[in-house]
PDB file of N, CA, C and O in Angstrom:
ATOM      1  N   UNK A   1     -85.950  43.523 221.076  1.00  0.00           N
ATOM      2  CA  UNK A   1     -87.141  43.057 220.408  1.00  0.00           C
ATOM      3  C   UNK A   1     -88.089  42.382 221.391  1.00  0.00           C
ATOM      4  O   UNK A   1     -89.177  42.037 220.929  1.00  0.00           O
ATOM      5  N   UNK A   2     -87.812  42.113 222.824  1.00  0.00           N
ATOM      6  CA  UNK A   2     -88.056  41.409 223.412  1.00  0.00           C
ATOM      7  C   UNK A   2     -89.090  42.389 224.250  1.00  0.00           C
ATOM      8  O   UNK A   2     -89.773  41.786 225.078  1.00  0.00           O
ATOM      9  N   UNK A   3     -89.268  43.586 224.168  1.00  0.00           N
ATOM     10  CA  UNK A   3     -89.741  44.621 224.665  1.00  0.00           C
ATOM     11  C   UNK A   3     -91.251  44.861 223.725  1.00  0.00           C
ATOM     12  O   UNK A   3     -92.309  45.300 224.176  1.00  0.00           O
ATOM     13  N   UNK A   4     -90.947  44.389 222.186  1.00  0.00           N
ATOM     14  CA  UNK A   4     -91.932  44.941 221.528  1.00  0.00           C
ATOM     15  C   UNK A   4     -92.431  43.724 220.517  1.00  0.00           C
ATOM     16  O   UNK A   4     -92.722  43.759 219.322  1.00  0.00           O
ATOM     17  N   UNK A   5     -92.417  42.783 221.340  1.00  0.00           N
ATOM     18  CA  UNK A   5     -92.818  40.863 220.918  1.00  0.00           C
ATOM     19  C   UNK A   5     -94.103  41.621 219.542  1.00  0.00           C
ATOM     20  O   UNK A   5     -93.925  41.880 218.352  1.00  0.00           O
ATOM     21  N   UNK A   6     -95.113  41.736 220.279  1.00  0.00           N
ATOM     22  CA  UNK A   6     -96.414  42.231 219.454  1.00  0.00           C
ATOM     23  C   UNK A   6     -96.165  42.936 218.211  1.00  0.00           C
ATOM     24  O   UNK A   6     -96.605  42.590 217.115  1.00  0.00           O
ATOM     25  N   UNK A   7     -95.294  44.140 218.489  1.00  0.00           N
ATOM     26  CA  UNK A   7     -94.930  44.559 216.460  1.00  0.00           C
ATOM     27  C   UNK A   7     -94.326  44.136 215.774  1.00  0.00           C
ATOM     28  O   UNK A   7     -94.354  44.251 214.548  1.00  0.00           O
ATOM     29  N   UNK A   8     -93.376  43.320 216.687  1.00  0.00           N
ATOM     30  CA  UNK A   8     -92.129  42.879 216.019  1.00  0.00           C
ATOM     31  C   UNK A   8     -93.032  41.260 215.412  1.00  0.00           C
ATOM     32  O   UNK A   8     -92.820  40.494 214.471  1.00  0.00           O
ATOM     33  N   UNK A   9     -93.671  41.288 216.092  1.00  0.00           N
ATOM     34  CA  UNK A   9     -95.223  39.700 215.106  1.00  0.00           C
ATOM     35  C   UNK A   9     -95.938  40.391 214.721  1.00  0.00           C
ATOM     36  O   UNK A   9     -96.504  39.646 213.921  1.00  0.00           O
ATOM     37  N   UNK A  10     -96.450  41.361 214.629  1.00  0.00           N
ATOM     38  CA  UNK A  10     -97.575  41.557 213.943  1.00  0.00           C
ATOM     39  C   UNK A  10     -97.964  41.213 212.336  1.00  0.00           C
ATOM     40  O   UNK A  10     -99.091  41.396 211.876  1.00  0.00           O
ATOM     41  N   UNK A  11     -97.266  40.888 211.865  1.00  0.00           N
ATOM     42  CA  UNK A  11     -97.080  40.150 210.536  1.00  0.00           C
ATOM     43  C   UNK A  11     -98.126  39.035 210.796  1.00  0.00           C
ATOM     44  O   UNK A  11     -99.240  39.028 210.273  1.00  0.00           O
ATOM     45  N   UNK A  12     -97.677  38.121 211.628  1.00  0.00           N
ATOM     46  CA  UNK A  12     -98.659  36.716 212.043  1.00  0.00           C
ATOM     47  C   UNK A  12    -100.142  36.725 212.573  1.00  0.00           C
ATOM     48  O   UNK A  12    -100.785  35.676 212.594  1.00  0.00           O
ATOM     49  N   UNK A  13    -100.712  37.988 213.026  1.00  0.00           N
ATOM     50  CA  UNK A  13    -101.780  38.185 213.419  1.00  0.00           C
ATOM     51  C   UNK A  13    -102.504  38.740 212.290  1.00  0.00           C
ATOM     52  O   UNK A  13    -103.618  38.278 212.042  1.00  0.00           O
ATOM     53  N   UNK A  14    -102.063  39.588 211.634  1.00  0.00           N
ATOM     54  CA  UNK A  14    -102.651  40.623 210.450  1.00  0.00           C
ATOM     55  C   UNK A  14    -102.046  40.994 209.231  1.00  0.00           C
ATOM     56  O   UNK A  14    -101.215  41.883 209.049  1.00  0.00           O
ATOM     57  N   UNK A  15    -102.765  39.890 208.066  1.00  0.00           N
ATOM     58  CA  UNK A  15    -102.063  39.655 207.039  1.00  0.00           C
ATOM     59  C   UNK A  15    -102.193  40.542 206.566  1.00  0.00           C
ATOM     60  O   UNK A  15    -102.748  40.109 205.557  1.00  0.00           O
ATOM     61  N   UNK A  16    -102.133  41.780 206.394  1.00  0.00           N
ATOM     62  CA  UNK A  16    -102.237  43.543 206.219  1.00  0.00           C
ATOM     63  C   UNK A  16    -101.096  43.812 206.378  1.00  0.00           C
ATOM     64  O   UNK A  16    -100.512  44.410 205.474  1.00  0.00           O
ATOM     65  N   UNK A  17    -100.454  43.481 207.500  1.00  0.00           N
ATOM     66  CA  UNK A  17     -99.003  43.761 207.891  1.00  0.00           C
ATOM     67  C   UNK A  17     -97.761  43.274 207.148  1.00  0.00           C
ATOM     68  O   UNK A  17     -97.698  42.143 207.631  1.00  0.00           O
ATOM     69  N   UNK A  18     -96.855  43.344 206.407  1.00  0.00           N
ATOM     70  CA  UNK A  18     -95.754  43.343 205.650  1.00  0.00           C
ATOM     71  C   UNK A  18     -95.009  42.118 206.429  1.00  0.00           C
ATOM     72  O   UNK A  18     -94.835  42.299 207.634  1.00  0.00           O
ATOM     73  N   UNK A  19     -94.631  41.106 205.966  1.00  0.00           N
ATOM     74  CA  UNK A  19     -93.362  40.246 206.819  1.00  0.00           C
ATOM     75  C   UNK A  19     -92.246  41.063 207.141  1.00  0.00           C
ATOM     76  O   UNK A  19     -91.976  41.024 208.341  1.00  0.00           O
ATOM     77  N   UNK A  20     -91.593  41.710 206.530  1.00  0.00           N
ATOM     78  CA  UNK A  20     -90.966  42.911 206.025  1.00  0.00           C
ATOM     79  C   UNK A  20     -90.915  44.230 206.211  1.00  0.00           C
ATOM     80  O   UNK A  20     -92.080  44.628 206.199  1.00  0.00           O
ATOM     81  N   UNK A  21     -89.952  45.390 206.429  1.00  0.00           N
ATOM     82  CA  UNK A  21     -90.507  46.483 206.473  1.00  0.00           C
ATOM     83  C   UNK A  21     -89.463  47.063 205.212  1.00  0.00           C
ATOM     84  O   UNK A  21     -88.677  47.984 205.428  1.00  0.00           O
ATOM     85  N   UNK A  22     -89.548  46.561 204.218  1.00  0.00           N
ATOM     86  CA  UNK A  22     -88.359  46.899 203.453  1.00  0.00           C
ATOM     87  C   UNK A  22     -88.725  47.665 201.847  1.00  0.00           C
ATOM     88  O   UNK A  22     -88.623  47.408 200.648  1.00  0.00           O
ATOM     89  N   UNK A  23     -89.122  48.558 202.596  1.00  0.00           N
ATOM     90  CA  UNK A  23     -89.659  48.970 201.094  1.00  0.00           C
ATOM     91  C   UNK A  23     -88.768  49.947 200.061  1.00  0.00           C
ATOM     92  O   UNK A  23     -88.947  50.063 198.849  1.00  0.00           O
ATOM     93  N   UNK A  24     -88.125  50.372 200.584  1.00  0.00           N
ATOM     94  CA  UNK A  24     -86.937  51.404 200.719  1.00  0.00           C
ATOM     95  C   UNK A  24     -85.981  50.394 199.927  1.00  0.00           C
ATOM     96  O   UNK A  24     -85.332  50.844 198.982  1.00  0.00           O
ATOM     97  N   UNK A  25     -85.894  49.312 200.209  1.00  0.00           N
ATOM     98  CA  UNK A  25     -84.416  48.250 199.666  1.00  0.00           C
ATOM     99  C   UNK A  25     -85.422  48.057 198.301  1.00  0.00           C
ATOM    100  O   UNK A  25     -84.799  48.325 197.273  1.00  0.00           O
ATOM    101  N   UNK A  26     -86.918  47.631 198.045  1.00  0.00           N
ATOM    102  CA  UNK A  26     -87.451  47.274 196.804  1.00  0.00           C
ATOM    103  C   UNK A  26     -87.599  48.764 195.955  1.00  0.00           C
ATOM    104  O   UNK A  26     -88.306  48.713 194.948  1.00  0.00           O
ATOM    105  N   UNK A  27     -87.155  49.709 196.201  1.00  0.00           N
ATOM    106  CA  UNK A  27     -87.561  51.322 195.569  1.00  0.00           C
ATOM    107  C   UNK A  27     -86.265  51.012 194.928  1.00  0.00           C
ATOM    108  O   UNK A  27     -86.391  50.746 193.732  1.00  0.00           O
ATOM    109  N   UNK A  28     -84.863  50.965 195.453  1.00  0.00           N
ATOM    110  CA  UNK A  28     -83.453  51.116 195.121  1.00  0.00           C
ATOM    111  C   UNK A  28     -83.084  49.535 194.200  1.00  0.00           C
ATOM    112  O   UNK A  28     -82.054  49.343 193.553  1.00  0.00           O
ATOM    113  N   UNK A  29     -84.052  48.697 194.345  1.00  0.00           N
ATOM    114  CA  UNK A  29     -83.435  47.551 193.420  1.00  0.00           C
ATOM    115  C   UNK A  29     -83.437  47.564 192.129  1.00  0.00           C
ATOM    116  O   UNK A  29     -82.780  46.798 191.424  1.00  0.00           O
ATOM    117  N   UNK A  30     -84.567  48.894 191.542  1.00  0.00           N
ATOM    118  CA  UNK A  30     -84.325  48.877 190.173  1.00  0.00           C
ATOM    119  C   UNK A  30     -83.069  49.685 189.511  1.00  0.00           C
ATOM    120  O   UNK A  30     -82.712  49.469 188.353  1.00  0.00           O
ATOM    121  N   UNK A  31     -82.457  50.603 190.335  1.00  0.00           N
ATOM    122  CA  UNK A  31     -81.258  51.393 190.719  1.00  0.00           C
ATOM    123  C   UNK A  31     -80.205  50.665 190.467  1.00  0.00           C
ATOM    124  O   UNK A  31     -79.372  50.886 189.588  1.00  0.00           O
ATOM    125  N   UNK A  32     -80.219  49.750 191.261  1.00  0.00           N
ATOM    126  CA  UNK A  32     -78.659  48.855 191.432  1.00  0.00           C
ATOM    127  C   UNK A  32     -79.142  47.807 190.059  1.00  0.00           C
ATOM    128  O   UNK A  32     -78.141  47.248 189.611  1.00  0.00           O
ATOM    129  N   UNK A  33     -80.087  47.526 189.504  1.00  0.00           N
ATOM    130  CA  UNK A  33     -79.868  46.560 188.453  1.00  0.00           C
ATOM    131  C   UNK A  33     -79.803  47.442 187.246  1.00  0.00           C
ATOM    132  O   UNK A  33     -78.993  46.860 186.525  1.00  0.00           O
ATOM    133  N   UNK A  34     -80.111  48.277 186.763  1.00  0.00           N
ATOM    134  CA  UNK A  34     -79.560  49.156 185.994  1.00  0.00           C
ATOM    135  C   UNK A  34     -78.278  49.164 186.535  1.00  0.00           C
ATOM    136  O   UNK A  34     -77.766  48.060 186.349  1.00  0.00           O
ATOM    137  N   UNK A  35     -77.618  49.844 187.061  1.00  0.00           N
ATOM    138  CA  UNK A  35     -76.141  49.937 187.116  1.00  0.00           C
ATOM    139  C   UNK A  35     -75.151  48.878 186.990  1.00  0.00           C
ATOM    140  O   UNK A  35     -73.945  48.993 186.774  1.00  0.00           O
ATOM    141  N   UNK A  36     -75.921  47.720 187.177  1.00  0.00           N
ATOM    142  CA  UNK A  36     -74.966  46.466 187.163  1.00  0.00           C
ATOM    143  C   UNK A  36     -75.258  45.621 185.777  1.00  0.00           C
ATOM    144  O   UNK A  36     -74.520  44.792 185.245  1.00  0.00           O
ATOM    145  N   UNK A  37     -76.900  46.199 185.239  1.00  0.00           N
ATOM    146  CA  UNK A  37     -76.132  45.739 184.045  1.00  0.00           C
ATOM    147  C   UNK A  37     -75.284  46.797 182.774  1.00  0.00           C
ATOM    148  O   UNK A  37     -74.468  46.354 181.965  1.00  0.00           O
ATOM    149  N   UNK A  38     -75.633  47.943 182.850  1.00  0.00           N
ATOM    150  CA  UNK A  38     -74.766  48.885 181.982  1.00  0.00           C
ATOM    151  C   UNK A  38     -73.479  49.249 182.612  1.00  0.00           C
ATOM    152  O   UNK A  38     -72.702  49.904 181.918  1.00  0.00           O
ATOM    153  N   UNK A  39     -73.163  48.966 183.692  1.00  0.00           N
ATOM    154  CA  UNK A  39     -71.786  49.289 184.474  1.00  0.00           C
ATOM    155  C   UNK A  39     -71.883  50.575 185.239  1.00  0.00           C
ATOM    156  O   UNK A  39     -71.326  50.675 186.332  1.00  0.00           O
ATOM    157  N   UNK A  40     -72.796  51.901 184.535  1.00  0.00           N
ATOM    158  CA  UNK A  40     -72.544  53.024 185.165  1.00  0.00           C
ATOM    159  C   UNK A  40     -73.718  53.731 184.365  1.00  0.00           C
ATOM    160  O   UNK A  40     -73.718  53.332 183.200  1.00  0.00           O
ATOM    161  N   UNK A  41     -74.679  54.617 184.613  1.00  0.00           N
ATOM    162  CA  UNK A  41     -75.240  55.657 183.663  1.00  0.00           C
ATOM    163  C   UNK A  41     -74.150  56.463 183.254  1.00  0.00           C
ATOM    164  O   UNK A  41     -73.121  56.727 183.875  1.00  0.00           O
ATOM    165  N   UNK A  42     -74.616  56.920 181.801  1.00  0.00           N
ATOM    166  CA  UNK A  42     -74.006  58.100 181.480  1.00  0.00           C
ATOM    167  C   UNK A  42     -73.680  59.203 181.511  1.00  0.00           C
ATOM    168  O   UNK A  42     -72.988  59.892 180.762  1.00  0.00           O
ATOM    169  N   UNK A  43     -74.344  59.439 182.676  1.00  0.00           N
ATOM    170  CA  UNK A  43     -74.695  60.715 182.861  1.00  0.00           C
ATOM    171  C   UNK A  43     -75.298  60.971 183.992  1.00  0.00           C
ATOM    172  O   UNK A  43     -76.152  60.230 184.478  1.00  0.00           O
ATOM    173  N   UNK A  44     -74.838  62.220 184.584  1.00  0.00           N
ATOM    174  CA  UNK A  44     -75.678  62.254 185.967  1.00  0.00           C
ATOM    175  C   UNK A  44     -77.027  62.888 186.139  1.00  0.00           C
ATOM    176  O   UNK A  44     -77.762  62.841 187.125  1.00  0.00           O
ATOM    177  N   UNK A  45     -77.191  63.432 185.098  1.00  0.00           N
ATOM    178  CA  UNK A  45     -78.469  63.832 184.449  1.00  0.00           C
ATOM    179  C   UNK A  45     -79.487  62.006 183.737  1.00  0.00           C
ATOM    180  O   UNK A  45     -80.710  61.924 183.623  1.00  0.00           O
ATOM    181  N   UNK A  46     -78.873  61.309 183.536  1.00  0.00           N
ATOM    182  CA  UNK A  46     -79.772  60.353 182.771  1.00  0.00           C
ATOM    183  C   UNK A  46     -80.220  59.140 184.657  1.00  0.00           C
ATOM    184  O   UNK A  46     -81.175  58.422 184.955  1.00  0.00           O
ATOM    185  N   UNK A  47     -78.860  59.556 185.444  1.00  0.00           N
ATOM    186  CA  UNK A  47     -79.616  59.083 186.638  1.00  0.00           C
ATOM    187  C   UNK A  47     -80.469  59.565 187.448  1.00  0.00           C
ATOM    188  O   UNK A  47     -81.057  58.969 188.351  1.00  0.00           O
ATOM    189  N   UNK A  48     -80.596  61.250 186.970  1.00  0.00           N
ATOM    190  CA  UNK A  48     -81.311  61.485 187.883  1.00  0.00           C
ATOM    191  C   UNK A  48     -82.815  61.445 187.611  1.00  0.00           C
ATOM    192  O   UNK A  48     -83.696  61.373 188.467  1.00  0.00           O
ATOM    193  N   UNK A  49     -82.959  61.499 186.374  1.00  0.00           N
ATOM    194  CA  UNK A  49     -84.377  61.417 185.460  1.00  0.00           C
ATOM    195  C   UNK A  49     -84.700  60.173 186.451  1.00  0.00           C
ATOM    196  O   UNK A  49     -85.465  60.181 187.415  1.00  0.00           O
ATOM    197  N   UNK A  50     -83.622  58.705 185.772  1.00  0.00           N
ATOM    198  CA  UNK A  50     -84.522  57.529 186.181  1.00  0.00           C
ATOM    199  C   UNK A  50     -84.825  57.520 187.439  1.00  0.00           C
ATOM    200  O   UNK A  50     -85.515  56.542 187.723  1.00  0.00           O
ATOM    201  N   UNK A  51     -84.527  58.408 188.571  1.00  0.00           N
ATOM    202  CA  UNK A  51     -84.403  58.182 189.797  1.00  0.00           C
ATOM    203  C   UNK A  51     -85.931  58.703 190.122  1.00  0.00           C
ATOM    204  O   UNK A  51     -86.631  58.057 190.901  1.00  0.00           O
ATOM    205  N   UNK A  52     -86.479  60.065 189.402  1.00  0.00           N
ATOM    206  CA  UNK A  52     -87.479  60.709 189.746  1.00  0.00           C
ATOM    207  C   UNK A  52     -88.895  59.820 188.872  1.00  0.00           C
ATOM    208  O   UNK A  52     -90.054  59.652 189.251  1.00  0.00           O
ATOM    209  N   UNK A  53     -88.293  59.442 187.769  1.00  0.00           N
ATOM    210  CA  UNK A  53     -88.933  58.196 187.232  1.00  0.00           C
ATOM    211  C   UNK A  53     -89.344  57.267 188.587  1.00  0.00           C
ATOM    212  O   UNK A  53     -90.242  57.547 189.380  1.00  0.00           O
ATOM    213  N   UNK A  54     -88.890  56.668 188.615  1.00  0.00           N
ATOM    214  CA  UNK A  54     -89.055  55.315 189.702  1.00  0.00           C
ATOM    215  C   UNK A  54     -89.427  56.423 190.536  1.00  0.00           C
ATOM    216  O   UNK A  54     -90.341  56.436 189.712  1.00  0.00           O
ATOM    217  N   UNK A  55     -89.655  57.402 191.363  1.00  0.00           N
ATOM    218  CA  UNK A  55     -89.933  57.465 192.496  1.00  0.00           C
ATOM    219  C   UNK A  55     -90.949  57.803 192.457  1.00  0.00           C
ATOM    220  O   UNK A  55     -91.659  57.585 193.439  1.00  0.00           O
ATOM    221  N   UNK A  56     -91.448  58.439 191.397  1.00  0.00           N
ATOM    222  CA  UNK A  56     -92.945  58.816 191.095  1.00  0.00           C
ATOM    223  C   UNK A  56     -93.762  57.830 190.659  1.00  0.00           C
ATOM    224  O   UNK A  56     -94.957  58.118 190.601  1.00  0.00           O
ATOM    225  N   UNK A  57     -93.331  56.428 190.245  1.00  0.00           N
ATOM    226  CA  UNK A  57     -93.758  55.064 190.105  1.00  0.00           C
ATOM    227  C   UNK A  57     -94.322  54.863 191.225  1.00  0.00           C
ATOM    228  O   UNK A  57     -95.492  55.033 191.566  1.00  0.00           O
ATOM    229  N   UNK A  58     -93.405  54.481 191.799  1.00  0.00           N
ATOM    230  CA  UNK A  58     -93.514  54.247 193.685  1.00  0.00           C
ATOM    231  C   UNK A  58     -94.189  54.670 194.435  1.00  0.00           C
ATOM    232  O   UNK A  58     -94.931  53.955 195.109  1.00  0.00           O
ATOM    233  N   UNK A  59     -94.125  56.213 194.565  1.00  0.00           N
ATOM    234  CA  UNK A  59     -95.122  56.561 195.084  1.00  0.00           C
ATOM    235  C   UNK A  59     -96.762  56.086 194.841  1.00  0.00           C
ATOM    236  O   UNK A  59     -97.668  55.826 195.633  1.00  0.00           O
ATOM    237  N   UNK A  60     -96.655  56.112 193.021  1.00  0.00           N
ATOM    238  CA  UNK A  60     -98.800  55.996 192.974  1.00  0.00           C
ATOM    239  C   UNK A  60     -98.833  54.309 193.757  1.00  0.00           C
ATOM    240  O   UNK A  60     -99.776  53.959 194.466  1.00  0.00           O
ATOM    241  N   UNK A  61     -97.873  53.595 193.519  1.00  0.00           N
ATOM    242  CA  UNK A  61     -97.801  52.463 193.909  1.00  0.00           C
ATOM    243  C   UNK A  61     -98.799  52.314 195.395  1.00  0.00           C
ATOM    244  O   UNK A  61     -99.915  51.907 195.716  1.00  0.00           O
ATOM    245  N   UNK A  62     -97.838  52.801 195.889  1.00  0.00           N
ATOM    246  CA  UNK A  62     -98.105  52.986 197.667  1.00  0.00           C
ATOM    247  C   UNK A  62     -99.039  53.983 197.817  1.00  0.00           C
ATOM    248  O   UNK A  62     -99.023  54.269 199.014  1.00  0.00           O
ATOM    249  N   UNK A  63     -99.952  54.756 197.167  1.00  0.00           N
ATOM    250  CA  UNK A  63    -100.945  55.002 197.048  1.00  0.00           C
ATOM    251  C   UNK A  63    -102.183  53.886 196.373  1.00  0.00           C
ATOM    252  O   UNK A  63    -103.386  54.140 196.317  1.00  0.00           O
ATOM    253  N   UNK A  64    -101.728  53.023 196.050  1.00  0.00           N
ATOM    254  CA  UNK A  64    -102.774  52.206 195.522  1.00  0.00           C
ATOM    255  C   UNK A  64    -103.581  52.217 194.468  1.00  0.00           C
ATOM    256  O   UNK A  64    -104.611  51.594 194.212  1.00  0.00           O
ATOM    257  N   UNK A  65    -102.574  53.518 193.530  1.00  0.00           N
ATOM    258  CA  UNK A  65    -102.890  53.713 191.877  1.00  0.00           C
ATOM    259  C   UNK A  65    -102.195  52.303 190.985  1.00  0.00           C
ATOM    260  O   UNK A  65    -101.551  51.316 191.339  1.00  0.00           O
ATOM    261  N   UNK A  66    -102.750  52.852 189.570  1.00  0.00           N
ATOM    262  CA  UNK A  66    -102.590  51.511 188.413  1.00  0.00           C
ATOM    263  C   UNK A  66    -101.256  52.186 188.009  1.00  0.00           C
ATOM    264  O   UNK A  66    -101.262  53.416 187.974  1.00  0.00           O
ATOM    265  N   UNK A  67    -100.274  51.622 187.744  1.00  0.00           N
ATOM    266  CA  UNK A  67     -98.537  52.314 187.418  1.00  0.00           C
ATOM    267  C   UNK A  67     -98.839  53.100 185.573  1.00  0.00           C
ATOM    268  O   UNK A  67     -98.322  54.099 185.073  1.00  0.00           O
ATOM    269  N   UNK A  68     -99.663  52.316 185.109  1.00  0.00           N
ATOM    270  CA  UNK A  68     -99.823  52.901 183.935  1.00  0.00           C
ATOM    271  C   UNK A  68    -101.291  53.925 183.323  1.00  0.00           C
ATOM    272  O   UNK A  68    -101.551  54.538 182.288  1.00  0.00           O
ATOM    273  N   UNK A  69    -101.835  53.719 184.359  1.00  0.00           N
ATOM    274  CA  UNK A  69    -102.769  55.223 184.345  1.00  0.00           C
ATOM    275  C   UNK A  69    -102.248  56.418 184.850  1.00  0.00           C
ATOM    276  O   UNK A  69    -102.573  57.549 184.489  1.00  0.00           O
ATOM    277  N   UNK A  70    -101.350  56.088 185.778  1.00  0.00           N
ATOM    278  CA  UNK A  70    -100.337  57.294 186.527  1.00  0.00           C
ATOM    279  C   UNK A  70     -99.739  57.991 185.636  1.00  0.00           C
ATOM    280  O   UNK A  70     -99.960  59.190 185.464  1.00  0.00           O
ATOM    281  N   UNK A  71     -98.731  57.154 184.830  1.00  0.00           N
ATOM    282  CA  UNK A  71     -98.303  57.850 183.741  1.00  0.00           C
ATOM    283  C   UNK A  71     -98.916  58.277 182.934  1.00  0.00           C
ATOM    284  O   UNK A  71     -98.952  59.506 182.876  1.00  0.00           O
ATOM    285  N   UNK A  72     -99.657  57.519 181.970  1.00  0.00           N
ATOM    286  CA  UNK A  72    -100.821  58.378 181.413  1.00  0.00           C
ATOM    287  C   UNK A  72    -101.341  59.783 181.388  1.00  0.00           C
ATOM    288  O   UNK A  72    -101.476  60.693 180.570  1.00  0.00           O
ATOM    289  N   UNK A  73    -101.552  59.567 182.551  1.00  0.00           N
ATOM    290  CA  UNK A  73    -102.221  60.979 183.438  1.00  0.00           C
ATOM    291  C   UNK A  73    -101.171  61.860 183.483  1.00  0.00           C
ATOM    292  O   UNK A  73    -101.631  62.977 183.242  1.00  0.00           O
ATOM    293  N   UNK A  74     -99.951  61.915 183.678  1.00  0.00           N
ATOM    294  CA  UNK A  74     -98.694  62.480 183.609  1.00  0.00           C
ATOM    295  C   UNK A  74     -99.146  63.301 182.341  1.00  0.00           C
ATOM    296  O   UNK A  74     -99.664  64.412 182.460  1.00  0.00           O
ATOM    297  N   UNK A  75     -98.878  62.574 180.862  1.00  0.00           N
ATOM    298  CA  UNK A  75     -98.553  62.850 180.051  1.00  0.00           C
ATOM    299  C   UNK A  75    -100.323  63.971 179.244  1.00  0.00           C
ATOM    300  O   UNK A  75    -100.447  64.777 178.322  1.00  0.00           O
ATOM    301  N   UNK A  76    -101.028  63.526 179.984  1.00  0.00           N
ATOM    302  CA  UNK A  76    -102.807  64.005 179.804  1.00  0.00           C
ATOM    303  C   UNK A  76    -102.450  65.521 180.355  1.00  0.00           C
ATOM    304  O   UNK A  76    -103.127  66.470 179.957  1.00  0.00           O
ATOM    305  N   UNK A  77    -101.266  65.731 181.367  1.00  0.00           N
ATOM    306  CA  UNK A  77    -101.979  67.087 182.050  1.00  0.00           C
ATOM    307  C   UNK A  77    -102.381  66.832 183.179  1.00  0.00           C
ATOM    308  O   UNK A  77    -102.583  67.870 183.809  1.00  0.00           O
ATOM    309  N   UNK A  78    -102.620  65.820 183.807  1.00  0.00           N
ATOM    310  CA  UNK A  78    -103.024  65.859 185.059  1.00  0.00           C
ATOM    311  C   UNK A  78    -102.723  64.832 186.108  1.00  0.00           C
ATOM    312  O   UNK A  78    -103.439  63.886 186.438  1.00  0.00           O
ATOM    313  N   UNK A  79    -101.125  65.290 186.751  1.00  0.00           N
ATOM    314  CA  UNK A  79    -100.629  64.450 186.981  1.00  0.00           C
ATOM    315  C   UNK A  79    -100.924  64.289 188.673  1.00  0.00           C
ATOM    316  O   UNK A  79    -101.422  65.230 189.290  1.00  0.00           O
ATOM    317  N   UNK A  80    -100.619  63.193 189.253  1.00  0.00           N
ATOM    318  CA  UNK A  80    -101.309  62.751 190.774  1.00  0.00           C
ATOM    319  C   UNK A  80     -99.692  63.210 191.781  1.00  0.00           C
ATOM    320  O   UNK A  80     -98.512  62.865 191.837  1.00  0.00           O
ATOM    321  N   UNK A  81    -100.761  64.309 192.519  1.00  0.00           N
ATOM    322  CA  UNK A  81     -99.916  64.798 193.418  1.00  0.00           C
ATOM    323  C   UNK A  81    -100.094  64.618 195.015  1.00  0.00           C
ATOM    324  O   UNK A  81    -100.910  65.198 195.732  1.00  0.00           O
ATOM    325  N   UNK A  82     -99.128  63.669 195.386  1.00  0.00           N
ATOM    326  CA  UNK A  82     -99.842  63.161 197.102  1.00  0.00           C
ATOM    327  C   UNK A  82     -99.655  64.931 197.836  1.00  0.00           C
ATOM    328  O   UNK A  82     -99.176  66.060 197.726  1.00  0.00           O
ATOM    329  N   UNK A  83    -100.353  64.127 198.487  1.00  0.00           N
ATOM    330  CA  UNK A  83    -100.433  65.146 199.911  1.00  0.00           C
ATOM    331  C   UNK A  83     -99.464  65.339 200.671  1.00  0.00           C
ATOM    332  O   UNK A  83     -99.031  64.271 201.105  1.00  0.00           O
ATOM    333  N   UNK A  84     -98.756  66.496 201.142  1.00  0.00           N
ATOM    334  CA  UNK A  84     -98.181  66.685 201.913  1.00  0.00           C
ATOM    335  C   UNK A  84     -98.163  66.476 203.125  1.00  0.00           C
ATOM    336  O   UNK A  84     -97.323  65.735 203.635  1.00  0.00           O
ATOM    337  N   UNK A  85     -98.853  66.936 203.631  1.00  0.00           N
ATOM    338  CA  UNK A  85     -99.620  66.744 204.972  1.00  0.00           C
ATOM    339  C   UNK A  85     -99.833  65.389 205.361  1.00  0.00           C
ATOM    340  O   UNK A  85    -100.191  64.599 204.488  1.00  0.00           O
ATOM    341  N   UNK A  86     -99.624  64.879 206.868  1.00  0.00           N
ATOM    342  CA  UNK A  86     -99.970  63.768 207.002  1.00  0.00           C
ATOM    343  C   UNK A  86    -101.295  63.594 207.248  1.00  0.00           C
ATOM    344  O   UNK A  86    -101.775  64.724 207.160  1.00  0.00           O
ATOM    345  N   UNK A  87    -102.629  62.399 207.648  1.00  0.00           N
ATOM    346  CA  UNK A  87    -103.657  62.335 207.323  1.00  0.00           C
ATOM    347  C   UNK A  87    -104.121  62.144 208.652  1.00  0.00           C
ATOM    348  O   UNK A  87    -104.585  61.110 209.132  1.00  0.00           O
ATOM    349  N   UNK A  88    -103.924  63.420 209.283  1.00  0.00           N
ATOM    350  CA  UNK A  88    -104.606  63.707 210.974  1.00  0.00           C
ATOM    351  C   UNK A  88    -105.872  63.709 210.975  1.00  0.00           C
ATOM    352  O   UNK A  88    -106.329  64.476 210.126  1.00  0.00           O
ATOM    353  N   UNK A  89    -106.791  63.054 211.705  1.00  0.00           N
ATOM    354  CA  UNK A  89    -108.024  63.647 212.354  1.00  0.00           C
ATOM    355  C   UNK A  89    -108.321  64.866 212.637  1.00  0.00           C
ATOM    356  O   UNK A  89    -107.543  65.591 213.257  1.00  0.00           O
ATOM    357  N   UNK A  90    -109.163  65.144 212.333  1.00  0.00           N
ATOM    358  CA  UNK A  90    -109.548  66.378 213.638  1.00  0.00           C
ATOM    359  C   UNK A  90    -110.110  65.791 214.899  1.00  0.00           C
ATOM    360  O   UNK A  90    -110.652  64.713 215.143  1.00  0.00           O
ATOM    361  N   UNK A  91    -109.780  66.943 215.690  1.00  0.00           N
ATOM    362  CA  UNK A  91    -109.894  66.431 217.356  1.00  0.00           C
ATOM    363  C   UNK A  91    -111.439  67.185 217.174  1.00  0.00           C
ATOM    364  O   UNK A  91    -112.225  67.218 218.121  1.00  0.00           O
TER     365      UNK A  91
END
């Protein structure tokens, strides 16, 4: 870490920057609290729904959509599909 002082702070310079890079552990916490409070889904079909549930949450999230216009829009017909592609310049 001692190599990369500056990213490994960049939190302290640019409150833009996450204290954190843990976003991955906050996607899976609604995962593990469902399971701990019902003990187990029923089904590996009823986990996998909630899984694509939450991840399609998540995503508009981190796009910087409203969680309940997303769905909405889901259910309207016209649901929000990120981009594949990453968001290169042209040279």
């Amino acid at each position: 870490m001692k190599d990369y002082k500056n990213e490994v702070l960049a939190f302290m310079c640019d409150f833009n920057v996450p204290f954190d890079n843990n976003l991955s552990e906050r996607d899976i916490r609604m995962m593990k609290i469902q399971q701990k409070i019902s003990g187990t889904f029923r089904s590996r079909y009823g986990a996998d729904t909630l899984c694509r549930i939450r991840s399609y949450i998540s995503t508009g999230r981190k796009n910087g959509m409203n969680v309940l216009e997303t769905i909405k829009n889901v259910f309207d017909g016209n649901p929000f599909i990120p981009s594949m592609l990453p968001n290169i310049p042209p040279e």
